[in-house]
C-alpha positions as CSV (number, residue, x, y, z in Angstrom):
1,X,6.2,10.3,30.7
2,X,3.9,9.0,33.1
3,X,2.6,10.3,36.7
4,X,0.5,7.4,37.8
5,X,2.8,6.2,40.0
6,X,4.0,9.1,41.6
7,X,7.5,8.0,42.4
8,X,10.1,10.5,42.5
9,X,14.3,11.1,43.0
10,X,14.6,13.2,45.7
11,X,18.7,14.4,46.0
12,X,19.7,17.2,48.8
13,X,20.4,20.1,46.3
14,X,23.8,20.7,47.2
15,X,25.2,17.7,46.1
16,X,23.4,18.1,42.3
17,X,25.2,21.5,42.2
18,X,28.7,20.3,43.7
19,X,28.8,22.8,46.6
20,X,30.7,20.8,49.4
21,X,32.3,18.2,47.5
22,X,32.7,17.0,44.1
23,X,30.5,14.1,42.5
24,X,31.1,13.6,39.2
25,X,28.1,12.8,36.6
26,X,29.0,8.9,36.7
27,X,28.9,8.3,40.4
28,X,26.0,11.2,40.4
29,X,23.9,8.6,38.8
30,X,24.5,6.0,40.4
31,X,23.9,7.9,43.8
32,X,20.3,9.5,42.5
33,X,19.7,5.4,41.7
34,X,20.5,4.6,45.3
35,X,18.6,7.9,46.9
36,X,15.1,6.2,44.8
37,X,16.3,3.2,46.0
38,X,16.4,4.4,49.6
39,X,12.9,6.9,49.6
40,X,11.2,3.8,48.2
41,X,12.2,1.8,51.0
42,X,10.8,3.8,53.5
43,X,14.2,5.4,54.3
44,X,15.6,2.0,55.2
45,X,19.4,2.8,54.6
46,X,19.9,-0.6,54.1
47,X,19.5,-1.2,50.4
48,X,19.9,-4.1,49.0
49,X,19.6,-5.1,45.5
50,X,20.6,-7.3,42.8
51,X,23.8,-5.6,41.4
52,X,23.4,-6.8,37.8
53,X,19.5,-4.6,37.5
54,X,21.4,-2.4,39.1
55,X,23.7,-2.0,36.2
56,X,21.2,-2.3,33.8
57,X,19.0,0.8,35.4
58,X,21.6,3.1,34.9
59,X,23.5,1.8,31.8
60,X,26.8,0.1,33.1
61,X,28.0,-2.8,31.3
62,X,30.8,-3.8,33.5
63,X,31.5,-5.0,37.2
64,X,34.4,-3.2,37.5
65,X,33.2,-0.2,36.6
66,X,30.3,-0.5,39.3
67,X,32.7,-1.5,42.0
68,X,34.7,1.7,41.3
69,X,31.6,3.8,41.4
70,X,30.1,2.2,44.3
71,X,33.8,3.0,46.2
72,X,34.0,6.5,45.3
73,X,30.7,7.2,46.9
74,X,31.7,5.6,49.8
75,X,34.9,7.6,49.8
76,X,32.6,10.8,49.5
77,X,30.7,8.8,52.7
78,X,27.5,9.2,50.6
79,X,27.6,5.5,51.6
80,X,29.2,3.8,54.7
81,X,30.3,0.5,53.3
82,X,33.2,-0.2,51.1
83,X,32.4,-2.6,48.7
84,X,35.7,-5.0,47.9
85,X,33.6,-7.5,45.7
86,X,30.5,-8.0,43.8
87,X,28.4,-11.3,44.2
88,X,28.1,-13.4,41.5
89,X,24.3,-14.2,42.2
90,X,21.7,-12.8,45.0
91,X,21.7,-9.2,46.2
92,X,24.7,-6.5,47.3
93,X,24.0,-4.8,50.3
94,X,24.8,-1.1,50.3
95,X,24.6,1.2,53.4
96,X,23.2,4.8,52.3
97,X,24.6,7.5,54.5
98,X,21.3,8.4,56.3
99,X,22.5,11.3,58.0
100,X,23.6,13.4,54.9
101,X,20.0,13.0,53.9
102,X,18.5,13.8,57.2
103,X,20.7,16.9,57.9
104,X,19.8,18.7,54.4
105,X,17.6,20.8,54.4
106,X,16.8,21.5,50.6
107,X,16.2,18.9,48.1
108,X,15.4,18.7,44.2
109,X,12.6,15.8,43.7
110,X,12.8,14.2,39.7
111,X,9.9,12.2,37.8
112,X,11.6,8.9,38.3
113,X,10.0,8.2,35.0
114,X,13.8,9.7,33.7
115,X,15.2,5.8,34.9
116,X,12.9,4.3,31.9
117,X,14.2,6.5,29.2
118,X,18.5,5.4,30.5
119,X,18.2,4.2,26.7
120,X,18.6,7.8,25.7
121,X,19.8,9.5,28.2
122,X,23.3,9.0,29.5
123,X,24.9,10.4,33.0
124,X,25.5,13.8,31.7
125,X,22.3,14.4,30.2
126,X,20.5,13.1,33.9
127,X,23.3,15.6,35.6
128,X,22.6,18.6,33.2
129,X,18.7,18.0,34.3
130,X,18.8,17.9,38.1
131,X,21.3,20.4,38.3
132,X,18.4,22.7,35.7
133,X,15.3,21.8,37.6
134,X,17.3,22.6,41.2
135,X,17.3,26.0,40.1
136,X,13.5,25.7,39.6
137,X,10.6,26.4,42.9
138,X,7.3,24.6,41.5
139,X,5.5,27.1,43.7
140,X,7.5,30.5,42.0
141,X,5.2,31.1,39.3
142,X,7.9,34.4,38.6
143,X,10.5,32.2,37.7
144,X,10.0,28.7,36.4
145,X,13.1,28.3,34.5
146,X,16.8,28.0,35.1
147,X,19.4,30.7,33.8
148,X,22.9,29.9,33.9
149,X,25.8,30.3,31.5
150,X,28.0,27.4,30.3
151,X,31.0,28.4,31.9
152,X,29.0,28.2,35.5
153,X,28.5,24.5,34.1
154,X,31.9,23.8,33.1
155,X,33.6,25.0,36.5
156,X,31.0,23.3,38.6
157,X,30.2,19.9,37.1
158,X,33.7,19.5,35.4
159,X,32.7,19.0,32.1
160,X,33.2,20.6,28.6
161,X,31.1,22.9,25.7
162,X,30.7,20.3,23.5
163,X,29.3,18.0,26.0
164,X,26.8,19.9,27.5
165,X,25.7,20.5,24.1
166,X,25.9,17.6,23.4
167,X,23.0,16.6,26.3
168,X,21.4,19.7,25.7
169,X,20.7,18.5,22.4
170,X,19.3,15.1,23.6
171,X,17.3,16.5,26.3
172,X,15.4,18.8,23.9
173,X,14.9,16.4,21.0
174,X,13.6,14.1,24.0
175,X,11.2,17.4,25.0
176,X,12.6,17.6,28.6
177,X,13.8,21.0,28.3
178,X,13.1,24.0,26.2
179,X,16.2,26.3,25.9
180,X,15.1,30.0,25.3
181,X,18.7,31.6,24.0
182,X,19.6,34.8,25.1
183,X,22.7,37.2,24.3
184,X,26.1,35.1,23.4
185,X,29.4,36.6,25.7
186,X,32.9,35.4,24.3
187,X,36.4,35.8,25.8
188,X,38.0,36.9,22.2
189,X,39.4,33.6,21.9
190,X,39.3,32.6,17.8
191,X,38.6,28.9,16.6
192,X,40.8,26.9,13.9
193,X,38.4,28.8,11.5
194,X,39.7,32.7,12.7
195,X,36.4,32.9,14.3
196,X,35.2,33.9,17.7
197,X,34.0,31.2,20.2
198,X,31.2,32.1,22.1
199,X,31.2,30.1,25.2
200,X,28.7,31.9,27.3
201,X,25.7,30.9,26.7
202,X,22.9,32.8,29.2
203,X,20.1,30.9,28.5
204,X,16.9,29.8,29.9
205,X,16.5,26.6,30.7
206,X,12.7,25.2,31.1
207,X,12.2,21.8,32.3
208,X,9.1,19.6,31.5
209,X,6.5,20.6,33.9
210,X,5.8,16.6,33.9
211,X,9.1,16.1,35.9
212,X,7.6,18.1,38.8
């Protein structure tokens, strides 16, 4: 991944780790694409872009689905217009909530290198990586990893084991993270197989210095 171009994501932190509200890793996406969108346009909250690149930047194959997306964002008021219908040529115009952005104080800045590798990664994978690298202060030399367990992950972004193994899996294999295990916790809960599932996984997280 490159750092020629020195563009970045940059998403108030609170949102990445579902602290106010809830954003799920679909919309979450889309939103990050929008916040780039915005900080490229010299905060111009006015973005307005050709809805089908749009889909193809961050994987949606269907106009329905973007509608949907766009419309719970705008229910969350990350955006202030609701959008009833999609053109079928030129641009869409969608309103970014400037103030949310403006009011936060903290904010986790991504690579935006991550938008030319959407033919690997999916939404959760993109999730699972902002919500790591939040956890992460370039400038802490102390700590430069993240350390949570899964079931922090499964209460807070709403998803399973299986899938954030399943992204941890492609993150790694893709060299954006390193995953330094530590000691396994279970709740003496047994499998199909009379075995124990472990489902607290305290790990390190270490994100690719090149995302910084």
């Amino acid at each position: 991944m490159s750092n020629k171009s020195k563009l970045y994501i940059k998403i108030p932190t609170y949102i990445i780790r579902n602290e106010d509200f809830f954003i799920g890793n679909d919309e979450f996406l889309l939103y990050a694409r929008l916040s780039f969108l915005y900080f490229r346009n010299y905060k111009n909250p006015e973005i307005k872009v050709d809805h089908k690149k749009l889909m193809i930047n961050i994987s949606i194959t269907d106009t329905r689905t973007l509608k949907k997306r766009l419309n719970v964002l705008y229910d969350l008021k990350l955006i202030e217009n609701k959008i009833d219908k999609l053109p079928r040529r030129g641009e869409v115009t969608i309103l970014i909530n400037k103030k949310i952005i403006d009011d936060s104080k903290n904010f986790t800045m991504m690579n935006a290198g991550i938008f030319n590798m959407m033919e690997s990664l999916d939404e959760d994978c993109i999730r699972l990586l902002f919500y790591y690298k939040s956890h992460i202060t370039k400038k802490d030399t102390h700590k430069q990893y993240c350390f949570v367990g899964y079931e922090t992950l499964r209460t807070r972004l709403k998803i399973g084991n299986e899938t954030i193994r399943d992204a941890n899996d492609i993150l790694k294999k893709l060299k954006l993270i390193k995953i330094e295990k530590h000691e396994l916790k279970h709740d003496f809960e047994y499998g199909e197989d009379d075995e124990l599932i472990f489902n607290k996984f305290n790990n390190h997280y270490i994100v690719n210095r090149e995302l910084f």
